[in-house]
N, C-alpha and C positions, 0 to 999 in steps of 0.2 A: 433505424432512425425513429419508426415510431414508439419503440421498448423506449427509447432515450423520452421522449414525451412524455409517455404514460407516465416515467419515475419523477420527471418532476412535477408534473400536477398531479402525483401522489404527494412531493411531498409542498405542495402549497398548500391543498387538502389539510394533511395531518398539520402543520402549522397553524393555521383556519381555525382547526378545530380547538389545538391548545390554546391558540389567544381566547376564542368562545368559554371555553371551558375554564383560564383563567379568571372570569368576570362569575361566570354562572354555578358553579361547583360551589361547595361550602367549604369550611375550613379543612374540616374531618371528612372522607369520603369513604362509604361503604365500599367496600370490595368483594366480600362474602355475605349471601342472606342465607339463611337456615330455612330448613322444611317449615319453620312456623313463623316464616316471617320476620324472624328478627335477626338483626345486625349480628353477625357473628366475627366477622372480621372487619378494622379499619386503617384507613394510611391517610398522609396526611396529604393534602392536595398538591401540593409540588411535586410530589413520588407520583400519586397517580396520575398526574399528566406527564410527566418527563419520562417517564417505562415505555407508555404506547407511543409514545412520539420519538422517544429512543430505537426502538422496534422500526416502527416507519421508516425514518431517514435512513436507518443502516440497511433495511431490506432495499431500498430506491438506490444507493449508494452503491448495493449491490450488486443490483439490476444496471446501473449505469455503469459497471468497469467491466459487465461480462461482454465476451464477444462473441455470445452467441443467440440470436434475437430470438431465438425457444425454448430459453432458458428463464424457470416463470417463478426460481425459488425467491427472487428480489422483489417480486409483484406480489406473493402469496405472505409474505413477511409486511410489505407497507399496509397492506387491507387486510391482516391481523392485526398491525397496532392500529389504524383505524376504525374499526369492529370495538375494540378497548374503547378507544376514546369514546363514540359512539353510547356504548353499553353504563360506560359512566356516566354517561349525562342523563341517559333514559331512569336508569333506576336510582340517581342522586335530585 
């Protein structure tokens, strides 16, 4: 019961965070910076919010059909696309 919890307000979280990150992201979002600071890779903002929040849901999604409540690869998948979303905001 509480693996079932934790997976959905992971994925209220990661939804949270794509509506924030919808408004506050720019068009074009860095993905990759270079040793010198500059932009070496980019995507466009719908990609980069729909990856880590595609990550999220399907890790929770995971978490919630196992039946085994020590089973943490569903939780370690939603707070990797979280950590994403997260990392995008910080260095966009």
């Amino acid at each position: 019961m509480k693996g079932k919890v934790i997976s959905i307000l992971l994925i209220v979280i990661a939804m949270g965070l794509a509506i924030y990150s919808w408004f506050m992201l720019p068009a074009v979002v860095a993905v990759q910076v270079g040793f010198d600071d500059q932009v070496t890779n980019t995507m466009p903002k719908l990609l980069a919010i729909a990856v880590p929040l595609g990550v999220s849901v399907v890790g929770s999604v995971m978490n919630l059909n196992m039946k085994e409540e020590k089973n943490l690869k569903g939780i370690v998948f939603a707070v990797i696309g979280i950590g994403g979303m997260v990392l995008n905001l910080i260095f966009n």
